[in-house]
LOGU-321438 format. One record per residue (C-alpha): residue in one letter; chain; z, y, x negated. Coordinates in nm, 4 decimals, m for minus. Layout:
<rokols>
(rokol A A (Z Y X));
...
</rokols>
This chain:
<rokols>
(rokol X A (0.0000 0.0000 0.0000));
(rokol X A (m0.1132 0.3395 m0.1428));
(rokol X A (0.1733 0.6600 m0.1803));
(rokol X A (0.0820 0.9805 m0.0146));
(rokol X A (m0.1225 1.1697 m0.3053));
(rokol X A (0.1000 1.3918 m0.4857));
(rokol X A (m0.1454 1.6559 m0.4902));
(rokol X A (m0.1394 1.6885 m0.1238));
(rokol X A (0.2037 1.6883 m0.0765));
(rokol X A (0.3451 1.9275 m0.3110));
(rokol X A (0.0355 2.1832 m0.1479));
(rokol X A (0.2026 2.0930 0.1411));
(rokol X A (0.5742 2.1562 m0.0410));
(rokol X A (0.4303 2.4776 m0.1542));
(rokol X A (0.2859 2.6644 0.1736));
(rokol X A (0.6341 2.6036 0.2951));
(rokol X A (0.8123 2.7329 0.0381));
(rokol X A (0.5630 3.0481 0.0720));
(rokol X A (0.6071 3.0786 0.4591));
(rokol X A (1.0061 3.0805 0.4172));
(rokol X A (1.0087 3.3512 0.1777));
(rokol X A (0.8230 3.5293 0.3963));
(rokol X A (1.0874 3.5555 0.7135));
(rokol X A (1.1660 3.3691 1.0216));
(rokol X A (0.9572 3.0875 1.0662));
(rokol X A (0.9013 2.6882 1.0041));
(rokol X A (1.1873 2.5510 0.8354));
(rokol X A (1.0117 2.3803 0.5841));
(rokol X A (0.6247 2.1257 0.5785));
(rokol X A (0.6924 1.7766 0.5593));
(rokol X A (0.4134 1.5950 0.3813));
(rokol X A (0.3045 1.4606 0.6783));
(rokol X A (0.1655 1.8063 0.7951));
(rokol X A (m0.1081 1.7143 0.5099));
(rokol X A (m0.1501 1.3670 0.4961));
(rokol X A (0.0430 1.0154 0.6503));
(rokol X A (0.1904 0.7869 0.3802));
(rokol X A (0.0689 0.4435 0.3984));
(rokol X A (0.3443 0.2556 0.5751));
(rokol X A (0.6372 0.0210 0.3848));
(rokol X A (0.7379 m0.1335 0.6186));
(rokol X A (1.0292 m0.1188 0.9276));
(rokol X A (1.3890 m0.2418 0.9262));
(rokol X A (1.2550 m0.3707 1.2440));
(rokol X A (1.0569 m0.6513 1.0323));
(rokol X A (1.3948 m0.8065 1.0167));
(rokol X A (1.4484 m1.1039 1.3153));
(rokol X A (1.6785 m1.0138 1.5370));
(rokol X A (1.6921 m0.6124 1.4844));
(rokol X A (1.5786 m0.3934 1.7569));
(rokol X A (1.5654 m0.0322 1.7078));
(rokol X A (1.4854 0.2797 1.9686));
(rokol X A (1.5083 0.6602 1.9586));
(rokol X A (1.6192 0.9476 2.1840));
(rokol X A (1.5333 1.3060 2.0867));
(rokol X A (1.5965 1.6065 2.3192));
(rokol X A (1.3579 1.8178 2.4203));
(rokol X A (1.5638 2.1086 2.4246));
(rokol X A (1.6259 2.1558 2.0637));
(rokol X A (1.5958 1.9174 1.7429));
(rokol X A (1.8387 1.6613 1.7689));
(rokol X A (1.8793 1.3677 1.9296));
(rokol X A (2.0189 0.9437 1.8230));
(rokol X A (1.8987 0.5961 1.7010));
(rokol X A (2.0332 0.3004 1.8814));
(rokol X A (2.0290 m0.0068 1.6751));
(rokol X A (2.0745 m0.3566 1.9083));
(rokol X A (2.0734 m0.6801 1.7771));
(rokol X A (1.9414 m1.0432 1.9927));
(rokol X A (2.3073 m1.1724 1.9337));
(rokol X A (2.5723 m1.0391 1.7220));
(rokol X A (2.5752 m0.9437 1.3756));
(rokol X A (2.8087 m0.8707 1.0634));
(rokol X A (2.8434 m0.5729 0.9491));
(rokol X A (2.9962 m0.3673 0.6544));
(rokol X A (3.0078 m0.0239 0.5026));
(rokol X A (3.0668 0.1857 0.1819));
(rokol X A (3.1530 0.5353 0.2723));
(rokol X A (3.1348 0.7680 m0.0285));
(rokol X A (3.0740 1.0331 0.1132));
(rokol X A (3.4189 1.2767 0.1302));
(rokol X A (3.3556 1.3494 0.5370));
(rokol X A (3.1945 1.0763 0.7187));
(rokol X A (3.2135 1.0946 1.0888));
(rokol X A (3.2225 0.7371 1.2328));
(rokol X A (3.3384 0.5797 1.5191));
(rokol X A (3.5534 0.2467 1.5249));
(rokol X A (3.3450 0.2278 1.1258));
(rokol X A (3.7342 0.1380 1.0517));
(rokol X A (3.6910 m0.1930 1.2025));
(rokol X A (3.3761 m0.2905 0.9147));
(rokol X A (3.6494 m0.3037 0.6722));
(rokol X A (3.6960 m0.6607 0.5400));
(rokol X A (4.0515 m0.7244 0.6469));
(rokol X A (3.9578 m0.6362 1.0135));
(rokol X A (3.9965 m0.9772 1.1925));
(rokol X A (3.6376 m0.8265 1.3973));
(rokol X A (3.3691 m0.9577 1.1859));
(rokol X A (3.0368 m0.8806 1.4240));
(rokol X A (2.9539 m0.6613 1.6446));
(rokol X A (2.7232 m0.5204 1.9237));
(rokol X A (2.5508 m0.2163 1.8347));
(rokol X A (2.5309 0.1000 1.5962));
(rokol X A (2.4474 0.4285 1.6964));
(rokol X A (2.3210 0.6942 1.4733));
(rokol X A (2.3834 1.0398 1.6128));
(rokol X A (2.2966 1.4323 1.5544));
(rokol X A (2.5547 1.7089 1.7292));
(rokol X A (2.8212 1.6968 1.4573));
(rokol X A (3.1748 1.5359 1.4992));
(rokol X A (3.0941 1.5957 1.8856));
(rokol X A (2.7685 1.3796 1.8708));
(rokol X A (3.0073 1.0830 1.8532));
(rokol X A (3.0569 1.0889 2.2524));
(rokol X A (2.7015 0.9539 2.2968));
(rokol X A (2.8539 0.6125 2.1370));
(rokol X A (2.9593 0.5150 2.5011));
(rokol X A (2.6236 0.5442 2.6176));
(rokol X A (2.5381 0.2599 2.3646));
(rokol X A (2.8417 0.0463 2.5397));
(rokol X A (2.7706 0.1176 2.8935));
(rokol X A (2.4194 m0.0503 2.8157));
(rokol X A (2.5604 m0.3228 2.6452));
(rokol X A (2.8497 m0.4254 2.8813));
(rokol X A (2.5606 m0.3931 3.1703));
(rokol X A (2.3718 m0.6729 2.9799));
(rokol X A (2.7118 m0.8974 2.9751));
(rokol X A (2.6913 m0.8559 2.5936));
(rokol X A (3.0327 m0.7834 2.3869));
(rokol X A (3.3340 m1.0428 2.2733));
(rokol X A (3.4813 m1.2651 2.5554));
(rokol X A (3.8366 m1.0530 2.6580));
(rokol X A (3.9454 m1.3570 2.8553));
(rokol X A (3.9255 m1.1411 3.1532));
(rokol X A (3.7399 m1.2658 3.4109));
(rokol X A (3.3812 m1.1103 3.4488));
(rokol X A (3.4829 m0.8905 3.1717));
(rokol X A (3.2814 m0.8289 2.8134));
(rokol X A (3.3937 m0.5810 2.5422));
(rokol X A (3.1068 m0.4213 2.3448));
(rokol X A (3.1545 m0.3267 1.9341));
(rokol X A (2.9492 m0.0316 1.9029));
(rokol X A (3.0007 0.1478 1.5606));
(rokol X A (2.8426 0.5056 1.5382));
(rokol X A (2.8099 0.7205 1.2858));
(rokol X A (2.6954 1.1319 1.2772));
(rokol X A (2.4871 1.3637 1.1004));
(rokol X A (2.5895 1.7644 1.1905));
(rokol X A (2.2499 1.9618 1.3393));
(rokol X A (2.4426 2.1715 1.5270));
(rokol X A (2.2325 2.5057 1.3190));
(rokol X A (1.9210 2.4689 1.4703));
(rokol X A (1.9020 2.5718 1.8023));
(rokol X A (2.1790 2.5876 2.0516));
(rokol X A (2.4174 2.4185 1.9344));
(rokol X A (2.5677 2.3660 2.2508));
(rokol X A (2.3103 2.1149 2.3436));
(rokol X A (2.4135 1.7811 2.1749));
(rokol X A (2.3625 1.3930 2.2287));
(rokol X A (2.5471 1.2516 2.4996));
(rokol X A (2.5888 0.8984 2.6681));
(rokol X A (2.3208 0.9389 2.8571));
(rokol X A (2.0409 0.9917 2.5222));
(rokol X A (2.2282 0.7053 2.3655));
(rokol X A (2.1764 0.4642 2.6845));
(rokol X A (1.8020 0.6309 2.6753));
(rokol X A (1.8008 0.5164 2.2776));
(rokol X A (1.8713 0.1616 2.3575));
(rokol X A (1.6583 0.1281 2.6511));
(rokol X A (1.3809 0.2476 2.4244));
(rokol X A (1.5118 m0.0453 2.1657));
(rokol X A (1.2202 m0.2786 2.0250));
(rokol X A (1.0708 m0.5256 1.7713));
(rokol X A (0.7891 m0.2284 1.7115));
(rokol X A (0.7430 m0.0326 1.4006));
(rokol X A (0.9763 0.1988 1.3441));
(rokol X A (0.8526 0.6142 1.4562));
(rokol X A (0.9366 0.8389 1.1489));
(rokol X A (1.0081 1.1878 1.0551));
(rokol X A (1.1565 1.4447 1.3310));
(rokol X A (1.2282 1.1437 1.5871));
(rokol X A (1.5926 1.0297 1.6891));
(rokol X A (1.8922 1.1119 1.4814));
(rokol X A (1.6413 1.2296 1.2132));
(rokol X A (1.5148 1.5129 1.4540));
(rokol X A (1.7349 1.7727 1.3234));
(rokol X A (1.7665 1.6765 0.9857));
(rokol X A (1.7428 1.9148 0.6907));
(rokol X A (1.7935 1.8532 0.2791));
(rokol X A (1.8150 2.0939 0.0043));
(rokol X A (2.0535 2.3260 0.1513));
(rokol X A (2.3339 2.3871 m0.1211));
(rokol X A (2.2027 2.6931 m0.2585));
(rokol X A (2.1546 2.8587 0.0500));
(rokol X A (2.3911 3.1160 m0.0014));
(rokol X A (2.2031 3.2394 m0.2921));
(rokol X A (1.9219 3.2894 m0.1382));
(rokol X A (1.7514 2.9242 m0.1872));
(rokol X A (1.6199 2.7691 0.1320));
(rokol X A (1.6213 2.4546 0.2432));
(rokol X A (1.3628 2.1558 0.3845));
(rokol X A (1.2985 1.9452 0.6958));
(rokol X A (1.4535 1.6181 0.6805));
(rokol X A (1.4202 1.3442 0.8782));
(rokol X A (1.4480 0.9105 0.9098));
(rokol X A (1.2361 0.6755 0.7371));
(rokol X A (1.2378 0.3362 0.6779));
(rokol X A (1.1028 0.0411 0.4759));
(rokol X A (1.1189 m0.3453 0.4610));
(rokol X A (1.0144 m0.6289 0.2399));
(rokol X A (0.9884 m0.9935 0.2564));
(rokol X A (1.1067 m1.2686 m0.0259));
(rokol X A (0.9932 m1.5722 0.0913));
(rokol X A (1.1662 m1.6177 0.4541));
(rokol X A (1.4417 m1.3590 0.3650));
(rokol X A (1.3586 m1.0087 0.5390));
(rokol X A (1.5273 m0.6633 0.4289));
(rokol X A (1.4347 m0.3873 0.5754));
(rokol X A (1.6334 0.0193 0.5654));
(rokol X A (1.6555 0.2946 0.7651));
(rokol X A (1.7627 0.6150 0.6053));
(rokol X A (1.8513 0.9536 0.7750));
(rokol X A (1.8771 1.2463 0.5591));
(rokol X A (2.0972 1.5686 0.6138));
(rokol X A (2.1768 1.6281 0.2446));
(rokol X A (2.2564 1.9511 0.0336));
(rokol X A (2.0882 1.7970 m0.2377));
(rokol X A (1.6842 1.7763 m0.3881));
(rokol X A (1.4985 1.4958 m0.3008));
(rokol X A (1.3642 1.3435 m0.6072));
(rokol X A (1.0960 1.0552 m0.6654));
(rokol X A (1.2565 0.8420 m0.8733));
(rokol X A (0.9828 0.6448 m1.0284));
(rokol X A (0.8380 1.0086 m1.1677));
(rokol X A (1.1186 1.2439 m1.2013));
(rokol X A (0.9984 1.4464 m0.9581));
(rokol X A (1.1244 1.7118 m0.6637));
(rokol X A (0.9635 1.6357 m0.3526));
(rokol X A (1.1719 1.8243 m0.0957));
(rokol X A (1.4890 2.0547 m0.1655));
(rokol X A (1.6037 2.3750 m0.2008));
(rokol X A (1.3120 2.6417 m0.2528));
(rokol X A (1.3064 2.9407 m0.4744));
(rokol X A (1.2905 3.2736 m0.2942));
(rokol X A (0.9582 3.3530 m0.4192));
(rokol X A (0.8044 3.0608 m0.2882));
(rokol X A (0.7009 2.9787 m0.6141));
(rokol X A (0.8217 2.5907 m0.5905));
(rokol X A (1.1579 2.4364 m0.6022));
(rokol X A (1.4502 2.5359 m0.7161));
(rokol X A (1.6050 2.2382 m0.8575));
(rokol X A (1.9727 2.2884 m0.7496));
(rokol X A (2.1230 2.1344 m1.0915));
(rokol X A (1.9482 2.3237 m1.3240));
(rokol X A (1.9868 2.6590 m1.0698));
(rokol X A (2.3418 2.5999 m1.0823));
(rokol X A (2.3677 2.5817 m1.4967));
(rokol X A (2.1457 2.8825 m1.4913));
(rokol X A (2.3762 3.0641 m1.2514));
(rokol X A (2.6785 2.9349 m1.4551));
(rokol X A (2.5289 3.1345 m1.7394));
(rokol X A (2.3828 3.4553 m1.6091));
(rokol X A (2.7067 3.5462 m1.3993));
(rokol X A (2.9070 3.4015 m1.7419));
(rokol X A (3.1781 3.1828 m1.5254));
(rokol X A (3.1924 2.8422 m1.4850));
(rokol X A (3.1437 2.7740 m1.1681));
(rokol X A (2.9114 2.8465 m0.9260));
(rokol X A (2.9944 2.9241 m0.5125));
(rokol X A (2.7670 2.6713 m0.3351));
(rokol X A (2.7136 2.5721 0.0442));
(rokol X A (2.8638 2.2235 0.0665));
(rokol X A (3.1332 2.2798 0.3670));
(rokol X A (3.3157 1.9203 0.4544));
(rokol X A (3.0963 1.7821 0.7387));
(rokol X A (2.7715 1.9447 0.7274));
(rokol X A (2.5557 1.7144 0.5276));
(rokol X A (2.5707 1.3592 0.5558));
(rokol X A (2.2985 1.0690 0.4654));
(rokol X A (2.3406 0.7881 0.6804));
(rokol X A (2.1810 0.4569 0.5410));
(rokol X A (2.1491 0.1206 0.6779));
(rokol X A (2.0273 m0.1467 0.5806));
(rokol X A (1.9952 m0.4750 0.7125));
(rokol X A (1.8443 m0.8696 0.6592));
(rokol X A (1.8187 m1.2075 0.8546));
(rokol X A (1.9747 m1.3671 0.5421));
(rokol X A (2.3698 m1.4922 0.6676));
(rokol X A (2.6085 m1.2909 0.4103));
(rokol X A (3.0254 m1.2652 0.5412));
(rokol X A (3.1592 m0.9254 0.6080));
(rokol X A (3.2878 m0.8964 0.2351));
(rokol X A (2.9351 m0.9649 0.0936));
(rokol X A (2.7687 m0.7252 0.3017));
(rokol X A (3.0656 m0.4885 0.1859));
(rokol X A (2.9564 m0.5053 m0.1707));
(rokol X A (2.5880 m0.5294 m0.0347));
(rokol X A (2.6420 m0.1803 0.1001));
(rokol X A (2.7641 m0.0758 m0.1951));
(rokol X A (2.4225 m0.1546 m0.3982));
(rokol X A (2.2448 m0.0247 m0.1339));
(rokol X A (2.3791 0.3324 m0.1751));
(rokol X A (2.2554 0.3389 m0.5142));
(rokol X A (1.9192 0.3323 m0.3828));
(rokol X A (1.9693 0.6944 m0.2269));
(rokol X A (2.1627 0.7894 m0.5320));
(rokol X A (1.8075 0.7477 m0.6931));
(rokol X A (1.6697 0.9962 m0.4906));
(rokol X A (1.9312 1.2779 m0.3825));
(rokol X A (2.0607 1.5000 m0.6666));
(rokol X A (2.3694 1.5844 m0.5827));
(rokol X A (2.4748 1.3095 m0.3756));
(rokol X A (2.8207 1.2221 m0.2628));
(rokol X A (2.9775 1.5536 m0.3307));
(rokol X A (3.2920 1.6649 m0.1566));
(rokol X A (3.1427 1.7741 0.1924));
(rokol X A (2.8880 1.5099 0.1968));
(rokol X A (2.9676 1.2413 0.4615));
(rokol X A (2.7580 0.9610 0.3463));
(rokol X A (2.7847 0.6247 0.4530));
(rokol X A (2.5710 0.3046 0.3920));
(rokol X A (2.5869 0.0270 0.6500));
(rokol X A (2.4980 m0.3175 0.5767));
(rokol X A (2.3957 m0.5337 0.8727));
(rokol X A (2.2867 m0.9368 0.8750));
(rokol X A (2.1595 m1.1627 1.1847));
(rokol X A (2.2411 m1.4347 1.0421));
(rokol X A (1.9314 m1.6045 1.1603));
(rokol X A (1.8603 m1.7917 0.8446));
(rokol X A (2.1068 m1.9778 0.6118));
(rokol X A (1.9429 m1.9209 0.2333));
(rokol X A (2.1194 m1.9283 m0.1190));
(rokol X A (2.0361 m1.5543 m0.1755));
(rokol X A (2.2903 m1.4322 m0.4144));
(rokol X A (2.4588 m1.0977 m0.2884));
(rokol X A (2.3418 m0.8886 m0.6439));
(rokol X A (1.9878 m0.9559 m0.5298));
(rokol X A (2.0351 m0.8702 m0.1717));
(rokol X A (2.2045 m0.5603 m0.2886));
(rokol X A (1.9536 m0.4637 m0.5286));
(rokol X A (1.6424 m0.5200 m0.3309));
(rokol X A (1.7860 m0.3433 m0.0617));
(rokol X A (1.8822 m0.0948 m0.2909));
(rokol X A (1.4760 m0.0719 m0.3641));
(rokol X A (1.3890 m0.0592 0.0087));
(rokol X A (1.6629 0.2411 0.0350));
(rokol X A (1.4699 0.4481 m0.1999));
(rokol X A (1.1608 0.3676 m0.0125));
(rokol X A (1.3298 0.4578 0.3294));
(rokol X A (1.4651 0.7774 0.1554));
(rokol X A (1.1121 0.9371 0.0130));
(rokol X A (0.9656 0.8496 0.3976));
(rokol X A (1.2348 1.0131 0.5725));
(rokol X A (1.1406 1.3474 0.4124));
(rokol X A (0.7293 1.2579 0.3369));
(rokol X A (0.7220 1.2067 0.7174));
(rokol X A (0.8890 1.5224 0.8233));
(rokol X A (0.7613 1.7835 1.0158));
(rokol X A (0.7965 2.1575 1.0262));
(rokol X A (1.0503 2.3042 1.2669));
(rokol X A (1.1794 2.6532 1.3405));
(rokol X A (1.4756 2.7914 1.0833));
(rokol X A (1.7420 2.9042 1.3377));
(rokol X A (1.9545 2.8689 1.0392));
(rokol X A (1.8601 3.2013 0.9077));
(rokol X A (2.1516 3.4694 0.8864));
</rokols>
């Protein structure tokens, strides 16, 4: 499958950065307003994952619902200092809960969480959820997890229950939409200079799979981050924080040295408030791993976004990396090479999520 030609998308990279400097207007030109990357593949190549979308039409945000054809184990690395979640505590490997139902992947901030009964209401209608020796009664595990969108647009308007219960009625075996679509709608990356003057791009979701034989691991990646996006097999920026000129990107390490020198302190005052920027990853395979594997699983996978977002994990940044597994097919895949190739099909997911991004109005602007 053939990349996106870099040519293309850094013209594309560049008109942005030009019409931003300029004054209100698009947020930022994701490569795909100048040509569609070749496809890598869908986390929903992976049996038993079905995935759907809700965006609202009233301003860009909206959630992913991830379903599964029976339950699956789960588990999670958060590095990030401020991850919102909901019921994430019960991934962790002493919890006697080792599957669950659902995950939902929201926008609206800590507030976007209240769509996650949307994703149980749907559930619990389809008599799906663990056996609370209740009569006629089924409890649902949905974990969620949030992104904060709440700058563009009103940011009164947020997911509810209702665009999560839309999200998994949408929920299917089909390739995976990109870009502005679901809890990617109101993504945006490269905003940590902001204050001094260096705007930001549109994020978004992307995802990526691969196959090893009967094994199948596949990522989704949603990115909200402060930091550049950087292609890791070359070194270089794709989507980040943009100079003020519009003469390219900024790149927010080497702006910050350079600050660090002019202003002759050692420190620099940058937009990272706790909450605001999170990169939710997940990735997930039809190889049977326990809770603790898929813990440490999780763990490699977040390297894979490490690749690619510079800085990553810094003290507002609520990232968190799910690991998932149907446990469809019994296989003597160690966990290292799970880890690492899903570590791969991160980085993949990552460089989509902002490649398939499209422009959107900067309501952000002060």
């Amino acid at each position: 499958m053939s990349e996106i030609s870099r040519r293309a998308f850094h013209r594309a990279a560049a008109a942005a950065a030009l019409v931003g400097a300029a004054g209100p207007g698009p947020l930022a030109v994701g490569a795909s307003d100048a040509e569609v990357p070749e496809s890598r593949g869908s986390i929903t190549d992976v049996p038993g994952i079905r995935v759907g979308h809700f965006a609202d039409p009233r301003r860009p945000t909206g959630c992913t619902a991830i379903l599964f054809d029976s339950e699956a184990t789960a588990g999670v690395d958060y590095d990030g200092s401020a991850p919102g979640s909901y019921l994430g505590v019960l991934l962790q490997p002493v919890s006697p809960l080792a599957k669950i139902h659902g995950l939902l992947l929201t926008g609206g901030g800590p507030m976007g969480l209240a769509a996650v009964p949307g994703a149980v209401r749907f559930l619990e209608e389809k008599k799906v959820g663990y056996d609370w020796g209740i009569p006629e009664t089924r409890i649902p595990i949905v974990v969620g997890a949030v992104i904060d969108d709440l700058a563009l647009g009103d940011p009164r308007i947020r997911p509810d229950a209702e665009g999560a219960y839309k999200a998994c009625q949408a929920a299917s075996t089909a390739p995976l939409e990109e870009g502005n679509v679901g809890v990617g709608a109101g993504g945006t990356v490269g905003k940590m200079l902001e204050n001094h003057g260096y705007k930001g791009m549109k994020g978004g979701l992307g995802t990526a799979s691969v196959r090893l034989g009967e094994v199948v691991i596949g990522a989704i990646a949603v990115l909200n981050s402060v930091g550049d996006i950087v292609d890791w097999r070359s070194g270089k920026i794709i989507a980040g924080a943009r100079k003020p000129d519009g003469s390219g990107f900024a790149n927010i390490i080497e702006t910050i040295k350079k600050l660090s020198v002019e202003g002759k302190r050692t420190t620099v005052q940058v937009h990272d408030p706790a909450l605001h920027s999170t990169t939710l990853i997940v990735v997930a395979t039809n190889a049977d791993f326990t809770k603790t594997e898929l813990t440490k699983v999780a763990m490699m996978a977040s390297t894979g976004a490490a690749r690619c977002i510079n800085p990553y994990h810094t003290n507002g940044d609520g990232d968190s990396t799910f690991a998932l597994s149907t446990n469809k097919l019994k296989t003597d895949l160690s966990v290292s090479v799970a880890g690492a190739v899903a570590a791969e099909m991160v980085s993949e997911a990552v460089l989509r999520a902002v490649k398939m991004a499209r422009s959107i109005e900067d309501s952000r602007r002060r």
